[in-house]
LOTIKE-158468 format. One line per field, with one value per atom (N, C-alpha, C): atom name; residue in one letter; residue number from 1; x, y negated, z. Coordinates in nm, 4 decimals. Each point is the difference from the previous one (the first is absolute). Layout:
// LOTIKE-158468
a c(CA ...)
r c(A ...)
k c(NUM ...)
X c(X ...)
Y c(Y ...)
Z c(Z ...)
This chain:
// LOTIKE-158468
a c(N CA C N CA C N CA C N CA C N CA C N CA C N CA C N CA C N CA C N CA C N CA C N CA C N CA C N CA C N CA C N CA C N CA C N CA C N CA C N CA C N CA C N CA C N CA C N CA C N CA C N CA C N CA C N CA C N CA C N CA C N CA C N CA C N CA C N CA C N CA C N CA C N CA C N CA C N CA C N CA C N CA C N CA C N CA C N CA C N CA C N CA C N CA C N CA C N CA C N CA C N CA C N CA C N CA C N CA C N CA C N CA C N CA C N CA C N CA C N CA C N CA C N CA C N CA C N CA C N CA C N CA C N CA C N CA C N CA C N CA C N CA C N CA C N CA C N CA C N CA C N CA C N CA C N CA C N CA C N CA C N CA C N CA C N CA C N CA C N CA C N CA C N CA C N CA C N CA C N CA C N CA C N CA C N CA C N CA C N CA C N CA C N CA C N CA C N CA C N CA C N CA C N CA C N CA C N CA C N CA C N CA C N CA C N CA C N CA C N CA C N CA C N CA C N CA C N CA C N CA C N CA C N CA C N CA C N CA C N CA C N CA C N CA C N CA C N CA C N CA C N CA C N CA C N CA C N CA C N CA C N CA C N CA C N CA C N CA C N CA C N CA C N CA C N CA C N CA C N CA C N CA C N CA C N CA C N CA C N CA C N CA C N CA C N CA C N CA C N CA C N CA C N CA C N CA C N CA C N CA C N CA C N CA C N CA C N CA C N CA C N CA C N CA C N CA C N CA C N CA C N CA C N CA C N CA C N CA C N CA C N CA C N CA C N CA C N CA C N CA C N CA C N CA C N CA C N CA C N CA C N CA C N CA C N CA C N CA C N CA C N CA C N CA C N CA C N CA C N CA C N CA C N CA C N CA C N CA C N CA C N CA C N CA C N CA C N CA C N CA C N CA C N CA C N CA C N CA C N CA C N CA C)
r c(X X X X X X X X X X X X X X X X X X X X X X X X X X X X X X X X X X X X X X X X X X X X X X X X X X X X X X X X X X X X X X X X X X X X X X X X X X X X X X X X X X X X X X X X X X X X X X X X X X X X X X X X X X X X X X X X X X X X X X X X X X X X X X X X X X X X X X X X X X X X X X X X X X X X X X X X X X X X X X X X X X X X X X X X X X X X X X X X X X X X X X X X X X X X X X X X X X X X X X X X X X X X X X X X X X X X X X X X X X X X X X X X X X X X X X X X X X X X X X X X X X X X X X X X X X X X X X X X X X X X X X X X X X X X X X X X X X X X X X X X X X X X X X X X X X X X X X X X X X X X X X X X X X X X X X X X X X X X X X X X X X X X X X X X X X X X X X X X X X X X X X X X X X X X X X X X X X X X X X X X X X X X X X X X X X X X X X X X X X X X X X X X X X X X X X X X X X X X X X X X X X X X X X X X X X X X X X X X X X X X X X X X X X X X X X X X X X X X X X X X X X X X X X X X X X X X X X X X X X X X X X X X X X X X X X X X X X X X X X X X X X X X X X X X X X X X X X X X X X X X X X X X X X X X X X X X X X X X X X X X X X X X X X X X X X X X X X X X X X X X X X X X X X X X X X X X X X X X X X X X X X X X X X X X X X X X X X X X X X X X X X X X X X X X X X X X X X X X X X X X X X X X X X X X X X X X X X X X X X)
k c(1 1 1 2 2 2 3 3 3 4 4 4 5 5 5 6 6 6 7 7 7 8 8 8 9 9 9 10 10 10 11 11 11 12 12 12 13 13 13 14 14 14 15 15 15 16 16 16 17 17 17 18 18 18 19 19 19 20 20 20 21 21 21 22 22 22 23 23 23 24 24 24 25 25 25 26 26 26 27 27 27 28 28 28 29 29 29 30 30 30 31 31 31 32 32 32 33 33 33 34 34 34 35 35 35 36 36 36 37 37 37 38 38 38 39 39 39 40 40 40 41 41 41 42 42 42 43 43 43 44 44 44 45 45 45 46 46 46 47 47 47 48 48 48 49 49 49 50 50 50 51 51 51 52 52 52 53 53 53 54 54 54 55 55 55 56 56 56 57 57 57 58 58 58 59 59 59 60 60 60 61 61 61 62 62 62 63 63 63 64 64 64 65 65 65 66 66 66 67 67 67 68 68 68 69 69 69 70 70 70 71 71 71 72 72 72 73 73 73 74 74 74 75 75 75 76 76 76 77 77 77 78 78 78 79 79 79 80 80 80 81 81 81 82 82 82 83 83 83 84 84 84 85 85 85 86 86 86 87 87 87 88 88 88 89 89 89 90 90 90 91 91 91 92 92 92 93 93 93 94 94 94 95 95 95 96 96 96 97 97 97 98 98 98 99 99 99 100 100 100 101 101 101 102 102 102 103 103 103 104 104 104 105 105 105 106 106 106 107 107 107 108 108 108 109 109 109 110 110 110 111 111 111 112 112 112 113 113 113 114 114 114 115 115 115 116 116 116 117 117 117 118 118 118 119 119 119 120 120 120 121 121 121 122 122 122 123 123 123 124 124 124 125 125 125 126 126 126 127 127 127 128 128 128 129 129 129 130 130 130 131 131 131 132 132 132 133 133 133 134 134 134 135 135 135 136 136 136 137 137 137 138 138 138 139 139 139 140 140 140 141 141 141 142 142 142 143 143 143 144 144 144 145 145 145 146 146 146 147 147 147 148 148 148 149 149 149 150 150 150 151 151 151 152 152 152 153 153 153 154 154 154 155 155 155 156 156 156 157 157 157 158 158 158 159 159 159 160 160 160 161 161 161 162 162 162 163 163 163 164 164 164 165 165 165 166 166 166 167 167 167 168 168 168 169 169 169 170 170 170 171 171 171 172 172 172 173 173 173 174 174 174 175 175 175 176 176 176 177 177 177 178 178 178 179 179 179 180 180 180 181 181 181 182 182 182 183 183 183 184 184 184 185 185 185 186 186 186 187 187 187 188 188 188 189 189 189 190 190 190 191 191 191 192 192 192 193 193 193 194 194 194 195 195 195 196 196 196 197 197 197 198 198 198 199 199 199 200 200 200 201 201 201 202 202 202 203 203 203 204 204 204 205 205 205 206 206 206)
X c(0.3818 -0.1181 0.0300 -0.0720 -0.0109 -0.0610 0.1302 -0.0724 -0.0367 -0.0780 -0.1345 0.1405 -0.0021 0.0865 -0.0452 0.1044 -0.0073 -0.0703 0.1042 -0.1027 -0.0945 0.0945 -0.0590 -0.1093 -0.0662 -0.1288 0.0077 -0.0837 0.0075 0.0746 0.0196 0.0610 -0.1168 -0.1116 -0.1482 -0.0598 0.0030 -0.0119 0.0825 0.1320 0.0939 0.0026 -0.0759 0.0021 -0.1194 -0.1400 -0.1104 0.0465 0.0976 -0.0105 0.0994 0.0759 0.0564 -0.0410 -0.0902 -0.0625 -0.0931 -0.0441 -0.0736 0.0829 0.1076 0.0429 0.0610 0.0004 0.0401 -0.1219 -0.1088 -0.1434 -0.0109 0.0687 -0.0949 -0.0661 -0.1096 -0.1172 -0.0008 -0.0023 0.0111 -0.0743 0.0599 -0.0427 0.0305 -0.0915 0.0299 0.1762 0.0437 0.1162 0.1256 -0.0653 0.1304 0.0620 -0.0588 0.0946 0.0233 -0.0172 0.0982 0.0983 0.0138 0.0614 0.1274 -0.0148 0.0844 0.0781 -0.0756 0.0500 0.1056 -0.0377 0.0611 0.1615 -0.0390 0.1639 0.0437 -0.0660 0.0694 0.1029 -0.0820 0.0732 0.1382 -0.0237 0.0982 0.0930 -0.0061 0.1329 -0.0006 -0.0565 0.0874 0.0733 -0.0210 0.0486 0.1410 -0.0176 0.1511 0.1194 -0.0870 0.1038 -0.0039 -0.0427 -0.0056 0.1792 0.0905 0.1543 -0.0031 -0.0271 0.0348 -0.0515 -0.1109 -0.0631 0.1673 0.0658 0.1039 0.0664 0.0558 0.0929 -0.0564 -0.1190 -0.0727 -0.1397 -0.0457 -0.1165 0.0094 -0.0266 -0.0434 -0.0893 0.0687 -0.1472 0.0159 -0.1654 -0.0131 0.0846 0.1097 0.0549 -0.1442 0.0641 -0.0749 -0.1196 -0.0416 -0.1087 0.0078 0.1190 0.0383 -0.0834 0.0853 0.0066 -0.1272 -0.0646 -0.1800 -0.0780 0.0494 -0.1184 0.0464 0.1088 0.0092 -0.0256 -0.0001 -0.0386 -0.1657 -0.0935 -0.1430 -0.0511 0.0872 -0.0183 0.0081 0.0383 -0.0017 -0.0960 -0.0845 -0.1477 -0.0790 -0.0589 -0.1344 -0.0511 -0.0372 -0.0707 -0.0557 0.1578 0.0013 0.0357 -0.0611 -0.0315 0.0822 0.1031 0.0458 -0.0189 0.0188 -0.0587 0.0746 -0.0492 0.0597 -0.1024 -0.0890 -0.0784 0.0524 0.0055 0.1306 -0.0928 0.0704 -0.0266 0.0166 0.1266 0.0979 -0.0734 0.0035 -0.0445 0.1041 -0.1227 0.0387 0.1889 -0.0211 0.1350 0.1191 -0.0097 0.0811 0.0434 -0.1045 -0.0124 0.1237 -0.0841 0.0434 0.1480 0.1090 0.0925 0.0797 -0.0324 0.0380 0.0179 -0.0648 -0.0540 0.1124 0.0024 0.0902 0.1421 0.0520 0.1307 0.0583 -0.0906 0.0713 -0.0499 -0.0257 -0.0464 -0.1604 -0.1141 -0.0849 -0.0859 0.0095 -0.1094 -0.0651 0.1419 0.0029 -0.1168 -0.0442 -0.0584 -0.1353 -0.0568 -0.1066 -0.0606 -0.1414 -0.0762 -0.0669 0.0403 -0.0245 -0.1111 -0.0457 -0.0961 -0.1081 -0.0061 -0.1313 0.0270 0.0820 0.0096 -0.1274 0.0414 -0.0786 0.1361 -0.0233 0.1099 -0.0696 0.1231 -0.0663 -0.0719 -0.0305 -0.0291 -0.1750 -0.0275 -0.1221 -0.0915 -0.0982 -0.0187 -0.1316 0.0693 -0.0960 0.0635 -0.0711 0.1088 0.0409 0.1100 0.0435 -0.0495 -0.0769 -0.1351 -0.0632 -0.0723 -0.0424 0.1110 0.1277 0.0615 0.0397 0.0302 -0.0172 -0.1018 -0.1219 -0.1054 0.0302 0.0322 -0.0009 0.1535 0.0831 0.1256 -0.0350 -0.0802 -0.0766 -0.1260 -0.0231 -0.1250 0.0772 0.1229 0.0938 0.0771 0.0151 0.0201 -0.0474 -0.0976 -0.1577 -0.0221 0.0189 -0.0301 0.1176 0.1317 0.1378 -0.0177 -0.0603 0.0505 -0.0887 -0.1268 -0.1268 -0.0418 0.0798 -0.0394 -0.0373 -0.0657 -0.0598 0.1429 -0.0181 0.1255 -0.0959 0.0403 -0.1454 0.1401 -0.0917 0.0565 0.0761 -0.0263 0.0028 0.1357 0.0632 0.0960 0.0774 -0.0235 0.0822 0.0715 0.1659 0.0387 0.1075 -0.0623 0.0959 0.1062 0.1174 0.1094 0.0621 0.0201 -0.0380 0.0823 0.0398 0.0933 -0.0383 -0.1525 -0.0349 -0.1852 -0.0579 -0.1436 -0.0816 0.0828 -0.1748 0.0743 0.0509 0.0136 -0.0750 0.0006 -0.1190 -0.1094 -0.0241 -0.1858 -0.0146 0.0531 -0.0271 -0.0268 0.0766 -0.0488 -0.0800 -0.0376 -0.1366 -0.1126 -0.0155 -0.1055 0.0182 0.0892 0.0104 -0.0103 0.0033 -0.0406 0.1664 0.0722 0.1415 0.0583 0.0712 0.0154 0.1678 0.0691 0.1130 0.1113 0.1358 0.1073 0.0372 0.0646 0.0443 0.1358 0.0897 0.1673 0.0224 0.0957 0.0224 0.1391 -0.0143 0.1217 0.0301 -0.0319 0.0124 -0.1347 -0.0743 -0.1291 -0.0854 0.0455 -0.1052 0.0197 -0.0006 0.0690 -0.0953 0.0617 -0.1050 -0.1039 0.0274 -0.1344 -0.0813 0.0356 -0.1258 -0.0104 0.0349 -0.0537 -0.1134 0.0342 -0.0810 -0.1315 0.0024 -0.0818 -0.1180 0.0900 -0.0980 -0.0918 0.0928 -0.1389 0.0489 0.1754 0.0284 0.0002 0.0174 -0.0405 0.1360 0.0940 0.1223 0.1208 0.0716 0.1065 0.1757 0.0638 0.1126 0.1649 0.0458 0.1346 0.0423 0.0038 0.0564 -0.0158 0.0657 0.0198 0.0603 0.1010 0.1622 -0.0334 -0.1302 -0.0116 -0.1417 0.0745 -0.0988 -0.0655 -0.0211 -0.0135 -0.1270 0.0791 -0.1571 -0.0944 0.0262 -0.1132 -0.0680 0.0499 -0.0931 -0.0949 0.0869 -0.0824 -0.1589 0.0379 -0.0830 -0.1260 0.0136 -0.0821 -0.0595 0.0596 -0.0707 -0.0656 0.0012 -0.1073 -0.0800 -0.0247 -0.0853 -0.0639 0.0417 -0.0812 -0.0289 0.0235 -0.0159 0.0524 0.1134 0.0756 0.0597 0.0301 0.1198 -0.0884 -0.1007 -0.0681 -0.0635 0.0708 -0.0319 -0.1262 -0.0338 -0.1209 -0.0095 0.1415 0.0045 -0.0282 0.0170 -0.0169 0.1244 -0.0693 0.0796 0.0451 0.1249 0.0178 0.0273 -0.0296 -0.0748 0.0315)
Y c(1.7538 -0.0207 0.0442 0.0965 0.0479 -0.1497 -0.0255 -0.1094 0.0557 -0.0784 0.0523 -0.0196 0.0712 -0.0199 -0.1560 -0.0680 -0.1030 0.0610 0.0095 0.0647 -0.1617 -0.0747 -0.1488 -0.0299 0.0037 -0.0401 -0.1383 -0.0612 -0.1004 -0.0282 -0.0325 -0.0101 0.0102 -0.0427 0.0063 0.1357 0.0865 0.1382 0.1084 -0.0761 0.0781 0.0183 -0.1353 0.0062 0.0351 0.0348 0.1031 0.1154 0.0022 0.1766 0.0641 -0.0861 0.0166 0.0253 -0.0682 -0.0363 0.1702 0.0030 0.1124 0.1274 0.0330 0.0937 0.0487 -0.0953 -0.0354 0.0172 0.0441 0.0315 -0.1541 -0.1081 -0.1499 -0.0745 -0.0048 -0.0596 -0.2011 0.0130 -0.1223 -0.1217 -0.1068 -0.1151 -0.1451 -0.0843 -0.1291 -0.0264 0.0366 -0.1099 0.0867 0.1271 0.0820 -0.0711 -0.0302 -0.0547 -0.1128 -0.0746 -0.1142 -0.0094 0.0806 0.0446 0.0506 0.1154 0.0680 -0.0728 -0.1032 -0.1376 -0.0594 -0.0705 -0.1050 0.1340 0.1010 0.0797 0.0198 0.0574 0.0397 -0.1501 -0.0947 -0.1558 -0.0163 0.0177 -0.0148 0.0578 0.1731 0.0876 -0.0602 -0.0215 -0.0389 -0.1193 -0.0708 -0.1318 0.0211 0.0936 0.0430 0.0351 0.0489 0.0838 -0.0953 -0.0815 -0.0981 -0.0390 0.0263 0.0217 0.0919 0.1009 0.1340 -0.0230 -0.0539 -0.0367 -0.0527 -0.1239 -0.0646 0.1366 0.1089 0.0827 0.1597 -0.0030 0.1300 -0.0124 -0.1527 -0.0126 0.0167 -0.0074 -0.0037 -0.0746 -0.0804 -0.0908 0.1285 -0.0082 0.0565 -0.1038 0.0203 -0.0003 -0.1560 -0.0945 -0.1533 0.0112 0.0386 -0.0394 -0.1871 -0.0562 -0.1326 -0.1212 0.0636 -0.0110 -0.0559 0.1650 0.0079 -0.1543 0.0453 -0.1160 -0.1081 -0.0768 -0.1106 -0.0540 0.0895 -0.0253 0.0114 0.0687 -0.0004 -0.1570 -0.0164 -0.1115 -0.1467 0.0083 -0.0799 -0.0174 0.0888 0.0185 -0.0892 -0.0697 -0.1153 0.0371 -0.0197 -0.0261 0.1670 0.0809 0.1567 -0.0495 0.0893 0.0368 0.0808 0.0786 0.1019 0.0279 0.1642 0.0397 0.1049 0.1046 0.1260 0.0808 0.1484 0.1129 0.0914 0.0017 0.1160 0.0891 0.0926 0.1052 -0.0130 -0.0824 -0.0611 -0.1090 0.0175 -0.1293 -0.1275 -0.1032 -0.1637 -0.0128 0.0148 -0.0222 0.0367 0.1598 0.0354 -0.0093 0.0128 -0.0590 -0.1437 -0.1003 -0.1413 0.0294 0.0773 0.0639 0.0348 0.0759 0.0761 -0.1112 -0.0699 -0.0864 -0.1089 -0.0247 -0.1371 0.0394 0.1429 0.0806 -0.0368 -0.0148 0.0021 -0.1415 -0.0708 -0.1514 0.0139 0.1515 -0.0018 -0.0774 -0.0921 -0.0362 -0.1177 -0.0644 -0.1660 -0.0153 0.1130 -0.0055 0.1014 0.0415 0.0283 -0.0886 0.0114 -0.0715 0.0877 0.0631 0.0606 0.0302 -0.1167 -0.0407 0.0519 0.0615 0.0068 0.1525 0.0690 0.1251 0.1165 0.0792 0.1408 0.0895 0.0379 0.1184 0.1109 0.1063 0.0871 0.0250 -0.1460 0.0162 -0.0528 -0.0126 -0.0025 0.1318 0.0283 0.1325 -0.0073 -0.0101 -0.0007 0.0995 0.0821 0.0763 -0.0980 0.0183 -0.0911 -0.0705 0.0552 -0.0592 -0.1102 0.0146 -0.1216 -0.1203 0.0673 -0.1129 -0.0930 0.0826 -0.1257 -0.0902 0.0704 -0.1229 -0.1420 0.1054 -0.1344 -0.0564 -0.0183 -0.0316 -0.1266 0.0460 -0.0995 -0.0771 0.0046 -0.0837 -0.0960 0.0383 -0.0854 -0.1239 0.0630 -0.1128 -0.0796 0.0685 -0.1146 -0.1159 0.0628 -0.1359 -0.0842 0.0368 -0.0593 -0.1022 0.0561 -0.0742 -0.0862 0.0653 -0.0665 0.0766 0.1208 0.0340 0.1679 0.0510 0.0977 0.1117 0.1106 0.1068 0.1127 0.0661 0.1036 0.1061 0.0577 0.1244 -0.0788 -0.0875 -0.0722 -0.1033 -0.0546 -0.0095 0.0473 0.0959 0.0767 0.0964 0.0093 0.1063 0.0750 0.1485 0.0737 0.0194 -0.0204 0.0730 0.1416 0.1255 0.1235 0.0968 0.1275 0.0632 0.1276 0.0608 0.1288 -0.0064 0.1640 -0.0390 -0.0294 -0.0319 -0.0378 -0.1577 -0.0376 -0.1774 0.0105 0.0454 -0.0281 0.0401 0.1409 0.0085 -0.1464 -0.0732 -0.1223 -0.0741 -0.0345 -0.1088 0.0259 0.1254 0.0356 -0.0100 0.0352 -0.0323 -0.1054 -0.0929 -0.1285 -0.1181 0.0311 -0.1109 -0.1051 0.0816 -0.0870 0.0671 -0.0340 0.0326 0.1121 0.0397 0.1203 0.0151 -0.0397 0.0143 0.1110 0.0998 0.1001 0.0177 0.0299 -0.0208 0.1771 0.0363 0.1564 -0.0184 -0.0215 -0.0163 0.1255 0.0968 0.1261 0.0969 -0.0637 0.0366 0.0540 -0.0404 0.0877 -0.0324 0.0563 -0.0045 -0.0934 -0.0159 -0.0859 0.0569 0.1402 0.0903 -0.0296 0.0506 -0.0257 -0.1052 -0.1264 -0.1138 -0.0084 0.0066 -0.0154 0.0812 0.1390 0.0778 -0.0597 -0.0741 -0.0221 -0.1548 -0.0337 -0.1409 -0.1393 -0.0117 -0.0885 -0.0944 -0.1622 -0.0838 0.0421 -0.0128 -0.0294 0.1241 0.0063 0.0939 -0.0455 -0.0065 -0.0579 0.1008 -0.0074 0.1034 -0.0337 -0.1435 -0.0786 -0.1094 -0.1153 -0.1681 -0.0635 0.0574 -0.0114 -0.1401 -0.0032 -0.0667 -0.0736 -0.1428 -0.0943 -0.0597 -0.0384 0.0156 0.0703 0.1013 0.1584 -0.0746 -0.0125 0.0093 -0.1433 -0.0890 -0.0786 -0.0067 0.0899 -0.0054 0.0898 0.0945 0.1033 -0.0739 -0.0760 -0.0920 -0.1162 -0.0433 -0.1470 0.0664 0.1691 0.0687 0.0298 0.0428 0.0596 -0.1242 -0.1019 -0.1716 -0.0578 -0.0129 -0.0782 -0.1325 -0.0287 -0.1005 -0.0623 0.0699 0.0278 -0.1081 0.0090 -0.1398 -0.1198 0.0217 -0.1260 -0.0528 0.1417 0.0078 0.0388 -0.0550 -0.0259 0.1148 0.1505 0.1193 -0.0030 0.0853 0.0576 0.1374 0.0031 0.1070 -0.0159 0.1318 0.0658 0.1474)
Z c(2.4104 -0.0838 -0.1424 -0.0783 -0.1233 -0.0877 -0.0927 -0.0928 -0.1352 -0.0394 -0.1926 -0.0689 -0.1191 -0.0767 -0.0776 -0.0696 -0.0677 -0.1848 -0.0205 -0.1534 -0.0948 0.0083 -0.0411 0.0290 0.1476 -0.0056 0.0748 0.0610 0.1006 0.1344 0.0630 0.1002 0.0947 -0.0146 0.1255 -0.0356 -0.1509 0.0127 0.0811 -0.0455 0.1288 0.1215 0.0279 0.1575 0.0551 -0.0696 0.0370 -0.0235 -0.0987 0.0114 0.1365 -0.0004 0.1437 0.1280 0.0154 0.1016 0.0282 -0.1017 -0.0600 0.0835 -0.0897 -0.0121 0.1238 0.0894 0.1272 0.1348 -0.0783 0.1044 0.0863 -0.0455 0.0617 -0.1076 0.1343 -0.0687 -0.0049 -0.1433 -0.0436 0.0468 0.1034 -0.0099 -0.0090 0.0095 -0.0869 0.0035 0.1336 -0.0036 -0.0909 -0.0412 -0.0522 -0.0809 -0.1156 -0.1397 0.0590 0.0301 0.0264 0.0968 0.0740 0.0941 -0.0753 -0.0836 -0.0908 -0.0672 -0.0843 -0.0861 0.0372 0.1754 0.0429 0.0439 0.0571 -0.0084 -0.1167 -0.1227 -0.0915 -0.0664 0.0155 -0.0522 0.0784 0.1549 0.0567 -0.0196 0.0068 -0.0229 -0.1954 -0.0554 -0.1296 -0.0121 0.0688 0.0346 0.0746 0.1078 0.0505 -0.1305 -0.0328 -0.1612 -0.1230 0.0146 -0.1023 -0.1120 0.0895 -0.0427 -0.0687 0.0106 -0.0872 -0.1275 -0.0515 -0.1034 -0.0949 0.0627 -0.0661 -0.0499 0.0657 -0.0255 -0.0597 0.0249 -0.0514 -0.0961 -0.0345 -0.0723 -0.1445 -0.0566 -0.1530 -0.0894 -0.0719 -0.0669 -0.1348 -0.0828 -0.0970 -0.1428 -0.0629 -0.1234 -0.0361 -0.0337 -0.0405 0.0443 0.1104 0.0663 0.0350 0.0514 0.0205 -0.1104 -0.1299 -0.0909 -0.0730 0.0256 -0.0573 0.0572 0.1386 0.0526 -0.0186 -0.0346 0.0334 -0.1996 -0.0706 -0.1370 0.0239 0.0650 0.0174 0.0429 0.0733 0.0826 -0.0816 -0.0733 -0.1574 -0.0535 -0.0260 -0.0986 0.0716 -0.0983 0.0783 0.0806 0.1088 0.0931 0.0713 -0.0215 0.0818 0.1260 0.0894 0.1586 0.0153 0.0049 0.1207 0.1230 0.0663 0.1488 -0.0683 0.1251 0.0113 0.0266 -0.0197 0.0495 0.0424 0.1181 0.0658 0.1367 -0.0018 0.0708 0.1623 0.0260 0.0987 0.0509 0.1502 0.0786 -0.0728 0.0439 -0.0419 0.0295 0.1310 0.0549 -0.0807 -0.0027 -0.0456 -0.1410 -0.0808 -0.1467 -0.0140 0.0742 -0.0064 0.0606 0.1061 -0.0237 -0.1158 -0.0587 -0.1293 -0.0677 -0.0288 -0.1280 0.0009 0.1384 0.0687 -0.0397 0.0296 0.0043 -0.1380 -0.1428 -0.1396 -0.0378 0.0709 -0.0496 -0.0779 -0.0048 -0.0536 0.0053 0.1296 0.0990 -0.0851 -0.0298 -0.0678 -0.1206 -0.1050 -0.1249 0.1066 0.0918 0.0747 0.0558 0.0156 0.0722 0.1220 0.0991 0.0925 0.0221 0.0332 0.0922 -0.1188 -0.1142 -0.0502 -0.0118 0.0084 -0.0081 0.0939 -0.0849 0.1207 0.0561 0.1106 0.0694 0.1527 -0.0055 0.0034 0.1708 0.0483 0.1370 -0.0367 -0.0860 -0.0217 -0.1057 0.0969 -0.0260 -0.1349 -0.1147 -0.0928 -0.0994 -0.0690 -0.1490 -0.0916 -0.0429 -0.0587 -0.1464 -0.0599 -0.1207 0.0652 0.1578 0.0764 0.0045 0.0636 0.0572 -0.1288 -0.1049 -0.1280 0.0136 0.0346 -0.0380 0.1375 0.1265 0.1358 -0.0650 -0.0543 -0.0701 -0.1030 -0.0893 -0.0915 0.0610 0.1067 0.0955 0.0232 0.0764 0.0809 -0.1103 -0.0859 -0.1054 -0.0265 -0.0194 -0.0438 0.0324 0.1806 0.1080 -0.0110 -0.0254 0.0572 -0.1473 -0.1137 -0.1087 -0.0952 0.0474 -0.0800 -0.1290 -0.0132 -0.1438 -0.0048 -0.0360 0.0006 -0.1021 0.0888 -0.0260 -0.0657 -0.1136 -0.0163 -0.0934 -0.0494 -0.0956 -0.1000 -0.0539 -0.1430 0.0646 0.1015 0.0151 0.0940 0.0591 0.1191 -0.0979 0.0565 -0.0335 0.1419 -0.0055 0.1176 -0.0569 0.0382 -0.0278 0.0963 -0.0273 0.1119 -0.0962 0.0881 -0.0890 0.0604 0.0374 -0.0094 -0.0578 -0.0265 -0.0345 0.0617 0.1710 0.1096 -0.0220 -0.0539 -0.0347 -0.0802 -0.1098 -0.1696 0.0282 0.0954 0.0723 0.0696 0.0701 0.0783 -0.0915 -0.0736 -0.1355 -0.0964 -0.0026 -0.0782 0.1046 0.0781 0.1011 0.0747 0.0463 0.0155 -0.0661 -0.1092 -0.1453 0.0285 -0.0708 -0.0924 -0.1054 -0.0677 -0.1206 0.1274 -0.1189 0.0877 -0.0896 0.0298 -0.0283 0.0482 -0.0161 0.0778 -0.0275 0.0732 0.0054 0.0385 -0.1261 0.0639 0.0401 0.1393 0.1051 0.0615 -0.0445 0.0836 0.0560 0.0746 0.0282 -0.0384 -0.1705 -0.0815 -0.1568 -0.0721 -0.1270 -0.1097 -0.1113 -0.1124 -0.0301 0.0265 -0.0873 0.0840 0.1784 0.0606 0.0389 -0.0078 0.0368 -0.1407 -0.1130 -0.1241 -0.0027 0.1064 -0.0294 0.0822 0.1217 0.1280 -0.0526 -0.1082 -0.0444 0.0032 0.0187 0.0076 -0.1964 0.0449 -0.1049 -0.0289 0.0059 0.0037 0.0509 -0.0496 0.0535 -0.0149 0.0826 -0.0015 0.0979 -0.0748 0.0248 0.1404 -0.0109 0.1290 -0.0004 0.0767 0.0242 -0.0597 -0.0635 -0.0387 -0.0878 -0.1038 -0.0883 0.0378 0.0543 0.0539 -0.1219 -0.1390 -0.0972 -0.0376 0.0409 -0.0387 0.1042 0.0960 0.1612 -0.0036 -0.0796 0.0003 -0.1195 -0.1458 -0.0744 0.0303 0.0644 0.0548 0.0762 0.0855 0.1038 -0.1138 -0.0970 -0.0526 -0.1078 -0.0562 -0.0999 0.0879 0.0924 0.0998 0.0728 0.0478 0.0428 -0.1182 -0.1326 -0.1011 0.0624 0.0643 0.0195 -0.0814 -0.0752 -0.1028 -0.1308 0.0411 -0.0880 0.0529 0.1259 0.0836 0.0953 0.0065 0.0266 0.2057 0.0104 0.1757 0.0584 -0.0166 0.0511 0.1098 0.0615 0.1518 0.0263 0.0372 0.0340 0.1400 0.0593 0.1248 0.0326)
């Protein structure tokens, strides 16, 4: 079977274009079908992560200083089925400063500007408090993260981790622009100007 290239998109785009490219015709039980193997074979390999993974430079760090600020939410918006995400996350201790269960990932087939909004629904309900532009912030380190948060309504940190440089994260519209993680410090000051937390005013980051 000829597989879609990856190219950072979703994991449920990948697996229509597959399907696609492959002359079968798509039905209901495909993607979940796909899901429940792709979880499994990552789950087999789940070891290699210990000896071949990579956390990003104070990513640890970042969140567990976010996680401080009054009354911030953490999740994750990922490309990557649930499973595997919650994997990864588990592998560097990320999991502990996440709230999973309110996240979007990439086995649900929405563009990712939507899945912010079903991301901030899910909050809503889990927490009682309404998630909007005015305290959501994405944290994302290319320009289809800052198109999502301009058309998803959150404010946008953008991290030039490689993916894409300061100029063009700045060009693409982000609030914020940041070298890296390194300085948990910066990343929360960044999140409590952008929530107005920072005056106590109980903003969330998201």
């Amino acid at each position: 079977m000829k597989l879609a290239p990856a190219m950072g998109r979703p994991d449920s785009e990948i697996i229509f274009e597959t399907l696609a490219v492959n002359g079968i015709a798509v039905q209901d039980d495909h993607l979940p079908r796909f899901v429940e193997a792709l979880t499994a074979a990552f789950a087999a390999r789940r070891r290699r992560l210990d000896k071949e993974g990579r956390m990003m430079p104070g990513a640890k760090d970042a969140l567990k200083a976010v996680a401080r600020l009054d009354g911030a939410v953490q999740s994750v918006l990922t490309g990557t089925i649930k499973g595997n995400a919650a994997h990864k996350l588990a592998a560097f201790g990320l999991d502990r400063h996440l709230d999973l269960e309110i996240g979007g990932y990439g086995e649900e087939v929405y563009p990712k500007a939507t899945l912010l909004q079903v991301a901030q629904g899910r909050a809503k309900d889990k927490y009682g408090a309404a998630f909007t532009a005015a305290n959501t912030v994405l944290v994302g380190d290319s320009a289809r993260d800052v198109q999502a948060a301009r058309i998803g309504g959150a404010a946008m940190v953008a991290v030039a981790s490689g993916r894409a440089t300061v100029s063009e994260l700045e060009e693409a519209g982000a609030d914020l622009v940041l070298r890296d993680l390194t300085n948990s410090s910066e990343v929360v000051a960044a999140v409590a100007r952008l929530t107005g937390s920072g005056s106590g005013s109980g903003g969330r980051a998201g």
